[in-house]
N, C-alpha and C positions, 0 to 999 in steps of 0.2 A: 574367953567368950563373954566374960562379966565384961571385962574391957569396954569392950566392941559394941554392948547392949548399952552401956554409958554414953560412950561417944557420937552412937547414933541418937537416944536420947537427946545430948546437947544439941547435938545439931537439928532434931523436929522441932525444940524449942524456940532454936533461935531464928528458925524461917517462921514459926509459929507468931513471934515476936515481930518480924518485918511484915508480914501480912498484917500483923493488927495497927503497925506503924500506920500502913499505906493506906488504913481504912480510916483513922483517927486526926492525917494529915490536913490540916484548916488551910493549906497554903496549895492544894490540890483543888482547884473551885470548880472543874469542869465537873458539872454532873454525869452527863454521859460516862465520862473516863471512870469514876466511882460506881456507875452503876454497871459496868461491865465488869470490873472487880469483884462486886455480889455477886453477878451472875458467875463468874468464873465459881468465886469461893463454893457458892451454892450447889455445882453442877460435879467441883468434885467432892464431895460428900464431908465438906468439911466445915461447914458452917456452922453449926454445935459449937467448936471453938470459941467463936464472934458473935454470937444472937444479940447482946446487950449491943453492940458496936453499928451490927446488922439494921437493927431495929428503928436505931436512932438515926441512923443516914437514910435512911429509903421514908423516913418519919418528914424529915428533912426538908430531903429532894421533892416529895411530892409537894410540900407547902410553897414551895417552890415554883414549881410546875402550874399548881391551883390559882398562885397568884396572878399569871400571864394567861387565864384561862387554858392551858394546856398549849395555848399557842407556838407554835416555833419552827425552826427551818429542821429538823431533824429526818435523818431519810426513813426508809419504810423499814429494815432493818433494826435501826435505834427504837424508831416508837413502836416495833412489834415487842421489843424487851421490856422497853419502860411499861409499857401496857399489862403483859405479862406478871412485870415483878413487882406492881404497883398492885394486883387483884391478888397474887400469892399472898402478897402480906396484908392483908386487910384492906385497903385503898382504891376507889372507886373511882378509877380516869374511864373518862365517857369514850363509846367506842369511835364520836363520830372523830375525832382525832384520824385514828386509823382508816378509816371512808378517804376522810381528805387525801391523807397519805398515799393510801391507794387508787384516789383519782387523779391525783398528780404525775405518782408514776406510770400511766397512761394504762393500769392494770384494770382498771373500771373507770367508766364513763360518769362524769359529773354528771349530778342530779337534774338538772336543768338538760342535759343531752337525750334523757331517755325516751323521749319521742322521736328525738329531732334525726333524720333520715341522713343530714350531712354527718352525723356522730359513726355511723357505719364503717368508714374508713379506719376509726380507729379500734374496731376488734380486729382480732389476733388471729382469725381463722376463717377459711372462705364457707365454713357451714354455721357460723354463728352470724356471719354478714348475711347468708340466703335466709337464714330463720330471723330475725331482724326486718330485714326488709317483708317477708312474708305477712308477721306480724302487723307491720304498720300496713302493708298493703290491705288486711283485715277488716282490720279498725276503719279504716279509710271510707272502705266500701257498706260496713253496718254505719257509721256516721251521715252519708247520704240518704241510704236508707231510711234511717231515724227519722230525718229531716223532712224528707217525705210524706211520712206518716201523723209529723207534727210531734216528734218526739225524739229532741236533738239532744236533751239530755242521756237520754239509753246509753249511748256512745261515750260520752265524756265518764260517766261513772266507771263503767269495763274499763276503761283504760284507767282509771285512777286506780282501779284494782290491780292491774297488772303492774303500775311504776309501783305499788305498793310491796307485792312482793317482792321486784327484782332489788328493792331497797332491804327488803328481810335477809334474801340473799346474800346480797353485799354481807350485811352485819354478821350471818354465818361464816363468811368467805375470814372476817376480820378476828373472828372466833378462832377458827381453823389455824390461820399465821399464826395468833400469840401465842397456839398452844391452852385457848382460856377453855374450863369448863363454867359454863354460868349457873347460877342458884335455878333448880327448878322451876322459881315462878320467872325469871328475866326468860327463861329460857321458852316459856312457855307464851309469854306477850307476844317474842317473835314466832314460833311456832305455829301458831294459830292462824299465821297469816298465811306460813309454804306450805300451809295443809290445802290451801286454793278451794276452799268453800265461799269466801266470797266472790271469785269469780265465774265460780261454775253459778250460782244461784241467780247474779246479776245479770250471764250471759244467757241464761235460760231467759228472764223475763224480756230479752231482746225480743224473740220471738214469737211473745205473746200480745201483740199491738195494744190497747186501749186495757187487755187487761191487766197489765201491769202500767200502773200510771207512776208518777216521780214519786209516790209516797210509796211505794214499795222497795224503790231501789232507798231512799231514806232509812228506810228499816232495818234492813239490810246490814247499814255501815253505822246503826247509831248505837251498837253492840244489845241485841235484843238479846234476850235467855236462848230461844231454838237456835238463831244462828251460829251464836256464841257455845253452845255447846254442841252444835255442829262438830264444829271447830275442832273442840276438846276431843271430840269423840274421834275424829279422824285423824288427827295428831298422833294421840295416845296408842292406839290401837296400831297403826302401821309403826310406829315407833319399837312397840312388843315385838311384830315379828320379826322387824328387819335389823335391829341395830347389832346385832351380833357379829352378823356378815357384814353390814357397811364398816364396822370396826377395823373389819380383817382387810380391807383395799387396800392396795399399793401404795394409791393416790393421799391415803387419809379420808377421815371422814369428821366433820365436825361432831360432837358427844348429841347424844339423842336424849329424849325426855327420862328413860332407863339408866344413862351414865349419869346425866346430871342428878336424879332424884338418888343414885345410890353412895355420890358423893356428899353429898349436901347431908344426908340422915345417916350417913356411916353404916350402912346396910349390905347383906349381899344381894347378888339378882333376884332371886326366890319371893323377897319380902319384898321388894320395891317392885314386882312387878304384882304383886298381889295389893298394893297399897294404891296403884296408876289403874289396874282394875276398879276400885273401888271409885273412885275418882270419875272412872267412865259410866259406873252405874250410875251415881250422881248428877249425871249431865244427862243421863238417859231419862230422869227421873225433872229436868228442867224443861225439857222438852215435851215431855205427858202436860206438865201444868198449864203451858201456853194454849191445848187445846182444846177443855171443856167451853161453851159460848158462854159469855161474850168473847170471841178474839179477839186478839189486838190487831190485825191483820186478814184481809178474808179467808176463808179457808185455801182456795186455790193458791194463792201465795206461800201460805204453811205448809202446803204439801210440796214444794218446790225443795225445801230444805228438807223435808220429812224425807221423801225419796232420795235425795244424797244421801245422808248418815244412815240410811237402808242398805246400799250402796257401798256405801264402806265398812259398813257391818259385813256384808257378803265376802268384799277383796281381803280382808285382814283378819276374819272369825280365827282360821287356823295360822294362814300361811302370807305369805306378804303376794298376792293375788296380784298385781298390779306389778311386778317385776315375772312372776311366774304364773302364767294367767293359764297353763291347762286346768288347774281345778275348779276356776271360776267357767272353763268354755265349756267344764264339765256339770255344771250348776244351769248354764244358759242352756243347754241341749236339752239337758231334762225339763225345763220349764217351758217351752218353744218348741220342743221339735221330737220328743220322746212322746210317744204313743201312750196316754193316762189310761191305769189299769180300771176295767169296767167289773 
């Protein structure tokens, strides 16, 4: 039995020993081929062996990388790894790499397409083409309207709102491939935008003609304290109730403001959701200051945002309201249409 525990012994060493070969080999220059190596090493739990080896290739590679500005023919595959194994180890490759990558492979529409109605043909499904077209049809029609009224800006802003998200999106979507959790605040610059506070507030003041002039849609997008914690507050709050279940999808789900903050502070859920609480009262409390007079804004416009984060206060108090909307239809009844006790 001693034997046997020797000769298996030499022989962990001596694969132990060609793995370290193949990682130390200077005459190997593909980086790709080294970094699929890492990842192999990494993935069977055996990277402990290699760290000093680890550390200084992937040290490397990315100087490498930085120096071409990230540029290169690599497929979507490859740069979802490099991306991946460049943020594991400390190293900060930008995600629009991956954007590119994935508008190339005809996965998402180049930047420059997301108006454009010829771009239609290339999604992947006949109910993302009807809601596409629907969309522009929208815009189309509030645009003339605008124009009418003498107010052709109205239009152009909405829609810089909406390419604005489906670009947050995207950067979600590039999240989700590598596998990346981002540091609470990255994660929350993009967040702030698919919470769709800026759209709903801009498309409100569509239909308020003359009372909403360009300096309010200005407002709006030049990151004021009320909209900006808008923001926070609708992020944060839906993120509480729902990120548990969106965890649990088939599909996957990119890490919510609760995964990233309980990674980043080495926390469990208990305290980091009691810590994104505190955070929400804060913003709660950004939103009071904007509105003793003078405002910065008339009141009517303030109340625009005021009644959003009202709003999502109600869908997300307890429950994620806005996927399971009986308890909210149970809130609207009683305020609408339930007989007040005399």
């Amino acid at each position: 039995m001693q034997e046997k525990l020797e000769e298996y012994g030499k022989e962990i060493s001596a694969l132990k020993e060609e793995v370290r070969a193949k990682l130390v080999d200077n005459s190997i220059t593909d980086h790709v081929a080294k970094m699929k190596l890492i990842d192999a090493v990494e993935r069977l739990g055996v990277s402990y062996h290699y760290e000093k080896e680890i550390e200084g290739l992937v040290q490397q590679i990315f100087k490498a990388y930085a120096k071409n500005n990230f540029e290169g023919d690599d497929d979507l595959h490859t740069t979802a790894l490099l991306f991946r194994a460049f943020r594991q180890h400390g190293y900060k490759m930008p995600c629009a790499e991956i954007i590119k990558n994935l508008s190339h492979a005809g996965v998402l529409p180049r930047k420059h397409s997301w108006w454009d109605i010829s771009a239609i043909e290339n999604l992947p499904t006949d109910y993302l083409k009807f809601l596409f077209q629907l969309v522009i049809n929208v815009y189309d029609e509030i645009e003339k309207e605008m124009s009418t009224e003498g107010r052709p800006y109205a239009a152009s802003y909405a829609k810089e709102r909406i390419k604005d998200l489906i670009g947050s999106y995207f950067v979600e979507v590039t999240w989700l491939k590598a596998g990346y959790v981002p540091t609470f605040e990255e994660y929350m610059r993009n967040g702030r935008i698919t919470n769709d506070s800026q759209i709903i507030i801009t498309s409100s003041f569509i239909g308020m003609k003359d009372m909403a002039d360009q300096k309010a849609f200005d407002w709006v997008i030049s990151g004021s304290k009320t909209v900006r914690a808008t923001e926070v507050i609708g992020r944060l709050m839906n993120d509480i109730v729902s990120h548990e279940e969106e965890q649990t999808r088939a599909e996957g789900h990119v890490a919510s403001g609760v995964e990233c903050y309980m990674k980043e502070h080495h926390m469990n859920r208990e305290r980091a959701v009691e810590e994104i609480k505190a955070k929400i009262k804060c913003a709660w409390k950004e939103i009071n200051e904007e509105f003793p007079r003078p405002t910065p804004m008339p009141m009517h416009i303030l109340m625009r945002a005021l009644n959003l984060v009202r709003t999502e206060h109600v869908f997300y108090k307890d429950i994620d309201g806005y996927t399971y909307s009986r308890g909210v239809k149970d809130d609207i009844m009683a305020t609408y249409a339930a007989p007040i006790p005399i």
